[in-house]
VEXNU-398710 format. One record per residue (C-alpha): x, y, z; residue number from 1. Coordinates in Angstrom, 1 decimal. Example, Ala and Ser with C-alpha at 12.3 -4.5 7.8 and 13.67 -1.06 7.14 Angstrom:
VEXNU-398710
<atom u="12.3" v="-4.5" w="7.8" num="1"/>
<atom u="13.7" v="-1.1" w="7.1" num="2"/>
//
This chain:
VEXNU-398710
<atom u="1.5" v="-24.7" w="15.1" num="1"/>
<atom u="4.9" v="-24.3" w="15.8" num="2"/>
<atom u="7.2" v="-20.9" w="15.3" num="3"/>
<atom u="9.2" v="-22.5" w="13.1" num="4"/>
<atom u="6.1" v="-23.7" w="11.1" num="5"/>
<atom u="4.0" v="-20.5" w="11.6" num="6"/>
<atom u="7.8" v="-18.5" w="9.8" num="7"/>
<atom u="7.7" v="-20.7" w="6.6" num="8"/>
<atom u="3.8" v="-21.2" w="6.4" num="9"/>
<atom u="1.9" v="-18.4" w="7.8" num="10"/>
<atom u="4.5" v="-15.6" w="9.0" num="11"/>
<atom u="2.7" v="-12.8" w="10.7" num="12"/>
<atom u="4.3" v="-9.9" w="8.3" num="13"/>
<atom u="3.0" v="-11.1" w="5.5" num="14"/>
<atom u="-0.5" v="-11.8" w="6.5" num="15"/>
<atom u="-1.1" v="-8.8" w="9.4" num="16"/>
<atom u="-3.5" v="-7.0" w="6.5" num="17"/>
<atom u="-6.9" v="-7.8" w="5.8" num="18"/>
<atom u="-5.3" v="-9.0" w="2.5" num="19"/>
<atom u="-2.7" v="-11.9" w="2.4" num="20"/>
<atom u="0.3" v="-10.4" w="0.7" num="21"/>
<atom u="0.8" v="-13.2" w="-2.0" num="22"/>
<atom u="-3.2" v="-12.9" w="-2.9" num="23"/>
<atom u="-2.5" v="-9.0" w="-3.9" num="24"/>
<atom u="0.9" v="-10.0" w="-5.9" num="25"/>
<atom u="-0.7" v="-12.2" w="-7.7" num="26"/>
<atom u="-3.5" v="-10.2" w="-8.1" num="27"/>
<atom u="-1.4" v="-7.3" w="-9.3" num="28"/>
<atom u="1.1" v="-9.3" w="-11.3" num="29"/>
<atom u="-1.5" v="-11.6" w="-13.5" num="30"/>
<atom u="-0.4" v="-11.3" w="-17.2" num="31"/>
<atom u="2.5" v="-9.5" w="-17.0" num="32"/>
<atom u="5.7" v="-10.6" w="-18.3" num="33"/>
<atom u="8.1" v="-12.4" w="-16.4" num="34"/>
<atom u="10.5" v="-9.6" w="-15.4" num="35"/>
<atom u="7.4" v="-7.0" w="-14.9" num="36"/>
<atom u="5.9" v="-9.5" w="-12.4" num="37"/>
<atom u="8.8" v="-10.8" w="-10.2" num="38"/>
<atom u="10.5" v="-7.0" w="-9.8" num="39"/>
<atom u="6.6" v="-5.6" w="-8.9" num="40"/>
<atom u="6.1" v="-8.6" w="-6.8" num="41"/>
<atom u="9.2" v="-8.0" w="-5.1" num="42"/>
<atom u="8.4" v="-4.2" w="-4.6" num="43"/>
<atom u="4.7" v="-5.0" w="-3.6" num="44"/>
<atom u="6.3" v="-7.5" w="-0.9" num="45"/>
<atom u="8.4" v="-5.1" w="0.5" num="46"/>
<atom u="6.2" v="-2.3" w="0.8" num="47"/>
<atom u="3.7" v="-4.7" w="2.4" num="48"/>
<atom u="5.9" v="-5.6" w="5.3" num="49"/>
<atom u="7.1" v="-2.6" w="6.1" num="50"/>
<atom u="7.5" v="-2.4" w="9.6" num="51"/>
<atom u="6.3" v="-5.7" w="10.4" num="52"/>
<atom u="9.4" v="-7.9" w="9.8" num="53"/>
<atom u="12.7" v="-5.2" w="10.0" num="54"/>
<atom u="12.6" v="-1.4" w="10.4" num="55"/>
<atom u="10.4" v="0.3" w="7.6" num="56"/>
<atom u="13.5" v="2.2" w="6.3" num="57"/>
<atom u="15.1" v="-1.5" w="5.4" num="58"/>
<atom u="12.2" v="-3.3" w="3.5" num="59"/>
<atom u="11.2" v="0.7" w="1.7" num="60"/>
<atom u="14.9" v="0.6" w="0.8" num="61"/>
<atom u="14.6" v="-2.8" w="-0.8" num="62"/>
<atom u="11.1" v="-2.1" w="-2.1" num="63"/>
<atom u="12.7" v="1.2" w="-4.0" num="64"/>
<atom u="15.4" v="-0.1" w="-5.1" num="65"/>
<atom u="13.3" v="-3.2" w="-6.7" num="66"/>
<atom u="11.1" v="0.2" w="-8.3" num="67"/>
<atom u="14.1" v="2.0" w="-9.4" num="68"/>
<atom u="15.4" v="-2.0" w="-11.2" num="69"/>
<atom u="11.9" v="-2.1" w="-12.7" num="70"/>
<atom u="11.9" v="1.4" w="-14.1" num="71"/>
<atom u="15.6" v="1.5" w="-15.3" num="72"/>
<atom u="16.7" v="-2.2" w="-15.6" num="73"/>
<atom u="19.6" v="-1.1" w="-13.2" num="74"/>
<atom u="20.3" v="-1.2" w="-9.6" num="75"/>
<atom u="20.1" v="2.1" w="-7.3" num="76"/>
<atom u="23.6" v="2.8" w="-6.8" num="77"/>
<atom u="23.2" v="4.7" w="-3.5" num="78"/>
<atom u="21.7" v="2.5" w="-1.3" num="79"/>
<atom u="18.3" v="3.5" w="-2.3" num="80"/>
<atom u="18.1" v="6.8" w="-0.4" num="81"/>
//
């Protein structure tokens, strides 16, 4: 497989677990409504790369503000920290 390949089809931050992440999203997410599911998805996604992709603090950032959208229905406005 190539790199480029193994970035869109199989990339190694989302599959490093003994769980892909996509089969616990939708695992997590089934039955929910629309909004629920893609700001969960989204958090879930985040927190299940952390540290495999950017720096933890970046995709925990994005994975909390995601929480903080989900639980508020507004952005964090302070960078999520």
């Amino acid at each position: 497989m190539t790199d480029a390949k193994e970035t869109v089809h199989d990339p190694g931050w989302y599959t490093s677990g003994a769980v892909e992440t996509i089969a616990k999203i939708e695992a997590v997410i089934d039955g929910l409504p629309a909004r629920e599911a893609f700001l969960l998805g989204q958090i879930l996604r985040y927190a299940d790369r952390a540290g495999e992709k950017d720096d933890p603090a970046i995709d925990l950032g994005k994975a909390n503000n995601y929480a903080h959208r989900l639980i508020t229905g507004d952005w964090r406005c302070d960078g999520g920290r």
